[in-house]
N, C-alpha and C positions, 0 to 999 in steps of 0.2 A: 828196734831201738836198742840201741847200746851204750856203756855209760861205768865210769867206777861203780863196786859195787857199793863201797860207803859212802860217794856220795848217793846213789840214786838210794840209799835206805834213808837222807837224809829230808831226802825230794820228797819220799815216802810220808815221812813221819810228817812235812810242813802239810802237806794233800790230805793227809787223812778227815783231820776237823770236818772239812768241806766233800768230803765222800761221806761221811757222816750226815750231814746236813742235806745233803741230795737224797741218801737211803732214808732218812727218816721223813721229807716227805714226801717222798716216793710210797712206802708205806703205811703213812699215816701210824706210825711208832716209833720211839726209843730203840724198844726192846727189838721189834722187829728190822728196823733197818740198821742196829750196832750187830747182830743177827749175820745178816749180808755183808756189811763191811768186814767182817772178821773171817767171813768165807773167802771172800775175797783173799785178803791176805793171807791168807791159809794157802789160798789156790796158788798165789804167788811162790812162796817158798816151794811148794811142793811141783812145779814146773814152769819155770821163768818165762817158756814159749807165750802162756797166755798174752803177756807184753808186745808180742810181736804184733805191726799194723801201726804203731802209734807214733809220733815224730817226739813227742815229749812227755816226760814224766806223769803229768797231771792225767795228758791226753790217755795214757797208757794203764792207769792206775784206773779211772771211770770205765776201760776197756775193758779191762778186766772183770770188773762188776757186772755189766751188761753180760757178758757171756753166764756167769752164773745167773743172773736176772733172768736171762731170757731160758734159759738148762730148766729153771726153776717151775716154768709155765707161769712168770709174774705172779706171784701168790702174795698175798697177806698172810699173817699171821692170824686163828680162828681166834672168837672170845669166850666169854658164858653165856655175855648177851646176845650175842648171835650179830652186831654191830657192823665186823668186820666182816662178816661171811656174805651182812648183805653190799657190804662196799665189793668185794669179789666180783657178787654178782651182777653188779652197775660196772665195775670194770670190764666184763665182758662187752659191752654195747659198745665200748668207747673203740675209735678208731685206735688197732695196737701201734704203740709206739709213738702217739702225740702226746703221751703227757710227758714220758721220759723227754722228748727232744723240747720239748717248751720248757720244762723244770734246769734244761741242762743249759741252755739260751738267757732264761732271765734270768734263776736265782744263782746258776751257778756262773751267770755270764759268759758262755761260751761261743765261739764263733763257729758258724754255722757247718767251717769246714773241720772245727775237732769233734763236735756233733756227729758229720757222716762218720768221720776214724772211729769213736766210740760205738753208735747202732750198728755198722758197717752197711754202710747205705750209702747212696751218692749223694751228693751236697745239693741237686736238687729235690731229693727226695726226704731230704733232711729236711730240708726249705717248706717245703710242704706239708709235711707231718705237723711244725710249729703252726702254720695257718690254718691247718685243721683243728688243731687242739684250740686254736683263739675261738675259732666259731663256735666249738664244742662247749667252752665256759660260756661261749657268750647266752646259751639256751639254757643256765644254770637259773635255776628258782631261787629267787632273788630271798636275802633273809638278814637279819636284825644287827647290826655291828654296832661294838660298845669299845671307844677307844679310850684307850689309858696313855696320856703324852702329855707333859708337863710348860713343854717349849708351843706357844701358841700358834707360831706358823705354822711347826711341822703338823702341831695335832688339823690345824684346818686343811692343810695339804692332802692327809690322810683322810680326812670329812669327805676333798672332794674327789678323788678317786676312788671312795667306796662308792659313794652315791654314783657316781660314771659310770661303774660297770652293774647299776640297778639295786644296789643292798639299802637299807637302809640303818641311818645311824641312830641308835637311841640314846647317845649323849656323850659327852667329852669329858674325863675324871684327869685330875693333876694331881693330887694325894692317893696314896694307897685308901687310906677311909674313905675317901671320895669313890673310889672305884668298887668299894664294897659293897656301901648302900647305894649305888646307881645300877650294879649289876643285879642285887637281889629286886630292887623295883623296877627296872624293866627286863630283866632276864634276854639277855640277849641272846644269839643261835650261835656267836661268836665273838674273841673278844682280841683286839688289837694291840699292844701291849707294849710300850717302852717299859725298862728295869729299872733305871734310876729316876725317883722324881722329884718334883719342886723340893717337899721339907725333909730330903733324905728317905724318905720310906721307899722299900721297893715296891714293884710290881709283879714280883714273885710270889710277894707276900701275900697282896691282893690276891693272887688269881688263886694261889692255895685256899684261901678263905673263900669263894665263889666254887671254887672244887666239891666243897665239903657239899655246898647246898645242891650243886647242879654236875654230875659226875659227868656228864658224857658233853658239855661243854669244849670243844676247840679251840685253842689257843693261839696266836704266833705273836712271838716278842721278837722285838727291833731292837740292835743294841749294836753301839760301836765295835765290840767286842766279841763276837759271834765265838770262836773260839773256844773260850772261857766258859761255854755252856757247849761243848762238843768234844768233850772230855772219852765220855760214855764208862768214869768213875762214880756216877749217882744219877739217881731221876732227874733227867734233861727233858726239855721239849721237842718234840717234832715239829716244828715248827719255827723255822728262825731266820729272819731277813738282818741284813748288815746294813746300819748308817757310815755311809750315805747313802739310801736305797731309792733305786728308780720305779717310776710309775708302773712298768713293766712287772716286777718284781713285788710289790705290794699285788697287783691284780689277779699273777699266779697264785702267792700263795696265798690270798684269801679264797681263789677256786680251790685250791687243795685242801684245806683247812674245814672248808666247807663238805668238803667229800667222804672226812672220817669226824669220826663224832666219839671218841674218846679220848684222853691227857692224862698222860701220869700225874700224880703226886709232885711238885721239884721242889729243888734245895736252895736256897741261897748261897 
């Protein structure tokens, strides 16, 4: 791939948010997947070759990742609790390379043929790895979802594709306070989350304040704006789908979400 270099650093900088958003939950963290994105780019400057393979920018930039990803032996970052090290060890069992190619298909929307240019696979083995990875969630132990969404279609929409792939819901909040005392009384295993709600309060707010009670609580917030929390200037979530988000993409990352069981702190 070739290309000016100010523009493709321009290409760079709009791709990055959403290399972000794939490393984070890809690794179930912040910390660890701003971690890899900044390898990445590291590795870019430091030999432009890694680029090579990819017909475009975006395609080129997730290529580059995968080659450290995969250098890396797919590691997580360890904790105190010991959380991630047993996420490690359930990701050995998984067929390698079905969650990247599913992660890189719904949430990052990719067509199956920039999927193979990133794994370096062939596009039927691309094809495969994603319907591997479906089955693999589909034997996921089903567990407790607490959604936060103000707009009443979307929150039932959300209702019914938790409940579809076996979770269940323990109740639907439209206020930040609403979502407070619904998460302390039914403690949910995870928590679904728009940012803006009905009386202006966020859902940032909320989940901070469910943080405090419940640390190791999973997150993912939905917001037009996905961007705008992919800074990786302050505590962000690992966890983050875009309105307009398809059923596809709600289902991964509630599998993903479901996988690590710790969340930063975040900021408004």
């Amino acid at each position: 791939m070739t290309t000016d270099a100010t523009s493709f650093a321009d290409q760079v900088g709009q791709n990055l948010p959403f290399l972000r958003r794939y490393a984070r939950a890809l690794t179930g963290s912040q910390a660890s997947g701003d971690t890899y994105a900044a390898a990445t780019l590291e590795a870019i400057l430091n030999d432009a070759t890694v680029l090579d393979g990819a017909t475009d920018t975006r395609t080129a930039l997730f290529r580059a990742f995968h080659k450290i990803w995969e250098s890396s032996g797919a590691q997580v970052d360890s904790d105190e609790t010991g959380l991630l090290g047993a996420v490690q060890d359930r990701m050995e069992n998984l067929t390698r390379g079905a969650r990247e190619a599913l992660l890189l298909n719904t949430i990052e929307e990719l067509p199956v043929s920039s999927i193979a240019q990133i794994m370096d696979v062939s596009q039927d083995e691309a094809q495969h790895l994603i319907t591997v990875a479906r089955q693999e969630m589909a034997q996921d132990a089903p567990g407790r979802v607490m959604i936060i969404e103000d707009e009443a279609i979307i929150a039932m929409d959300l209702d019914g594709i938790v409940r579809a792939i076996g979770h269940e819901v323990t109740g639907i909040a439209r206020t930040a306070k609403a979502a407070v005392d619904l998460g302390r009384k039914t403690k949910p295993d995870l928590v679904l989350a728009d940012i803006h709600l009905a009386d202006d309060s966020s859902g940032i707010d909320a989940v901070n304040t469910l943080l405090e009670d419940f640390t190791n609580l999973p997150v993912i917030f939905i917001t037009a704006y996905p961007e705008r929390l992919l800074t990786g200037e302050r505590p962000e979530p690992a966890f983050l789908i875009s309105k307009p988000y398809t059923e596809a993409q709600v289902r991964s990352a509630v599998s993903q979400a479901l996988f690590f069981s710790s969340t930063a702190t975040l900021t408004a």
